[in-house]
N, C-alpha and C positions, 0 to 999 in steps of 0.2 A: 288404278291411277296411272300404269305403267302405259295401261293402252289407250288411255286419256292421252296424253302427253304425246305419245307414239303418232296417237293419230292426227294431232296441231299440227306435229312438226312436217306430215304427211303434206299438210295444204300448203305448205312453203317446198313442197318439192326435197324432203329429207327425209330420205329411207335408209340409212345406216346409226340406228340407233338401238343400245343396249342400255344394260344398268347392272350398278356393282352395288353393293353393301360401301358405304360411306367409312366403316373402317376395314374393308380390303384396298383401300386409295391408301397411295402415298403422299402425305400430306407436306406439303411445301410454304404453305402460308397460312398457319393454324387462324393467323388475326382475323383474315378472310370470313372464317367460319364464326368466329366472337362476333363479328359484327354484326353478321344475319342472325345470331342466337341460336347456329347449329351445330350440336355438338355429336350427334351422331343421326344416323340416317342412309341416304340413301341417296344416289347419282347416277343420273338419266345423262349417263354421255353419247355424244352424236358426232357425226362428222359431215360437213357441209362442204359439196363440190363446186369449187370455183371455175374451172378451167370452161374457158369462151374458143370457139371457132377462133374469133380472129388472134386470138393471143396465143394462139397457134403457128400464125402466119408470123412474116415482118415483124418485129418488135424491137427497141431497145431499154425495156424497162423486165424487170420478171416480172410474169405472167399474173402473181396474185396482185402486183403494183394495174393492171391496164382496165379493172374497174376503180368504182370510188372504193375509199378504204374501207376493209371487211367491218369494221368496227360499228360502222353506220347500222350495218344489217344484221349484227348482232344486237346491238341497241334496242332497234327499233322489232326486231324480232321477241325479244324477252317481256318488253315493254305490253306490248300485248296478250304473248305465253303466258305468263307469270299474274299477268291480272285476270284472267278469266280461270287459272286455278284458285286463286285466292279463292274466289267468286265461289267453283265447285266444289273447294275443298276449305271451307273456311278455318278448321280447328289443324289447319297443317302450315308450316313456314316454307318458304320457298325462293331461292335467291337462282339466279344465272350468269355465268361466267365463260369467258372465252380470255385465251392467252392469259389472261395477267388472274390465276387462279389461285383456289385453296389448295390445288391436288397435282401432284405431278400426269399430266394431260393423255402425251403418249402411252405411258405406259398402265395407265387407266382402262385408253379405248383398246390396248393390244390386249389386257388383260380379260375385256369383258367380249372381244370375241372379235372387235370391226375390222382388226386388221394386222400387221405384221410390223414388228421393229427394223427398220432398213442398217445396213451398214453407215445409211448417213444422216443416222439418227432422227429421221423420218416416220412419220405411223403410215403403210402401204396396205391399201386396200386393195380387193380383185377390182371392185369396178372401177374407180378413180385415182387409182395408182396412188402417189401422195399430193395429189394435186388436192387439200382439201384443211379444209380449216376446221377446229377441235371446238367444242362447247359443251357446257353441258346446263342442267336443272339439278340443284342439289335441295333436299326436302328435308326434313327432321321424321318422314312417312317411311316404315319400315317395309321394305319390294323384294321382290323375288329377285334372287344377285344369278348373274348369268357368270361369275368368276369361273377362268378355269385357267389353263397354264398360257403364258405369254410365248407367244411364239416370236422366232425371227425371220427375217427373207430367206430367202436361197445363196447369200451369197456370195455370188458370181463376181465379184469385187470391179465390175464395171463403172459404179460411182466415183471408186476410188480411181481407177485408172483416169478415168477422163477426167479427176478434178484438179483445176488451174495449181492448187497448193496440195494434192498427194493427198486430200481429204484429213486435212490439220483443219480443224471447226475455228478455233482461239484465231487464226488468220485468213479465214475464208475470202473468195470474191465480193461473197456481198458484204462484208466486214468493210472490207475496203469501200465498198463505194458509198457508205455511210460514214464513213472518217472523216471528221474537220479538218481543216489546213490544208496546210499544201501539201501536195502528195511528193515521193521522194520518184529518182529516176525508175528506180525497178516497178513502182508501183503506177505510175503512168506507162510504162509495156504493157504491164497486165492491162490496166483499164482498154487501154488503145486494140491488147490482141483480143479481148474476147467481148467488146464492144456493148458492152450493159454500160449505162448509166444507173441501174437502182437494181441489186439484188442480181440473183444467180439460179438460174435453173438447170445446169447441166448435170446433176446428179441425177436429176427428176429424167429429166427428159432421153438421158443413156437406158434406165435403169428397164429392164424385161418385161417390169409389171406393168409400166406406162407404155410399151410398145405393144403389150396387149390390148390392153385399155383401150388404145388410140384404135387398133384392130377390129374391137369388137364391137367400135363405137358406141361405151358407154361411158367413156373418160368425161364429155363434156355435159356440164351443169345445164339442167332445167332451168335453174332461178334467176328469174327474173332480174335482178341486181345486176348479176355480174353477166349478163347480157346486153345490157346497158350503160350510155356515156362512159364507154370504151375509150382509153385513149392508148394506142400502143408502142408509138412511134411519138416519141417528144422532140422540142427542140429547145435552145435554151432562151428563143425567143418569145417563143409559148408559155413556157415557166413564169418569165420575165412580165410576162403580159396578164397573167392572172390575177385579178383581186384576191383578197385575202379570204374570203369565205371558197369561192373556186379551188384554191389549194388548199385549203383546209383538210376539203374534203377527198384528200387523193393519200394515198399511206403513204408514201414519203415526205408529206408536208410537217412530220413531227421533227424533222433535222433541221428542218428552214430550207429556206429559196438557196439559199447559196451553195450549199453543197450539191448537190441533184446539176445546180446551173454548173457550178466546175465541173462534173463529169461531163454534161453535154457539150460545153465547151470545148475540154479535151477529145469529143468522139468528132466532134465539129470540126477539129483542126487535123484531125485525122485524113477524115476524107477532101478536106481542101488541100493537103498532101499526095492526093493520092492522082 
């Protein structure tokens, strides 16, 4: 089953997948598991590389915000997975989840071998640094666990150095640029000095393992999705100007139009200062 699954995820361009014993995860949302009727088993977790050429370049959004939201292609990814196991595996359960899980995620795929715990609480992988987003296939199907000791970065505390708040998670940049209201003076500096409107990649983008990555040009994704309807450079006219299904479909569209539109406004007023 393991190489079943291995080899779906293969035709979407996803080759960093392992699998643990369903109770070597730490489980974070037991209901998760009530709901699909799985109470032990087995997890087929994977990590799916986002990062595009151009979100590379120019940008004022983080890099996982400059395709549509990951969400879509996880959807629409499972939706297909999961029905053609049913299919080969009829007398088996089978549910799929990304972000909002039964298992604590990172330290799932650190555990089952894909990759390293960063200082900035990142899963880092050799070939795509942490530029990559967590999923997995969980079964009631008992699989060979690839478990072994979790490992951490090297580190070199470069995340921290170069992060806007000294790498304090609870007040991060993207924190902020997700925040309702008005923002206070200190907090329009920040926005102003490190010029994102949505989210923050400079831990990513310091960190040794992405200057590898980027080196040995494996860092950037095959799939299709997130090579497409790129947008990486906003304005807050553009925002402004979008039908509601158009932003919908973009990850920051879960805070609403108005926030996203105050930070462009403030990056707006920035350069009309400048």
């Amino acid at each position: 089953m393991f190489d079943t699954i291995k080899d779906k995820l293969g035709k979407f361009n996803i080759d960093l997948v392992s699998c643990l014993a369903l109770g070597e995860c730490k489980i974070i949302r037991p209901y998760l598991l009530d709901r699909c009727g799985i109470e032990e088993g087995s997890v087929i977790i994977f990590a799916v590389p986002y990062l595009s050429p151009v979100a590379c370049k120019k940008r004022n959004v983080s890099a996982y915000a400059v395709s549509r939201d990951y969400h879509i292609f996880f959807s629409s990814l499972f939706e297909k997975i999961i029905k053609e196991l049913k299919e080969s595996f009829p007398e088996n359960k089978f549910a799929g989840f990304t972000d909002h899980s039964p298992i604590n995620e990172i330290e799932a795929a650190a555990k089952s071998g894909l990759g390293v715990i960063g200082e900035n609480h990142l899963l880092i992988t050799e070939k795509y640094s942490s530029f990559v987003f967590l999923g997995e296939i969980i079964t009631d199907a008992v699989l060979p666990s690839n478990a072994g000791e979790t490992q951490s970065c090297i580190k070199c505390g470069k995340c921290f150095k170069a992060c806007p708040v000294n790498g304090n998670i609870n007040s991060c940049l993207s924190a902020l640029t997700q925040k309702k209201g008005e923002l206070n003076e200190n907090e329009l500096i920040t926005l102003k000095k490190f010029g994102c409107a949505w989210g923050c990649d400079i831990c990513q983008e310091v960190c040794p393992y992405t200057v590898s990555a980027i080196k040995s040009g494996s860092i950037f994704t095959k799939i299709d999705f997130f090579n497409n309807s790129l947008v990486a450079v906003l304005t807050s006219n553009e925002i402004e100007m979008m039908d509601d299904a158009e932003f919908g479909e973009r990850a920051y569209s879960w805070r609403g139009k108005q926030t996203i539109i105050r930070n462009l406004k403030i990056l707006e007023e920035k350069e009309d200062e400048q």
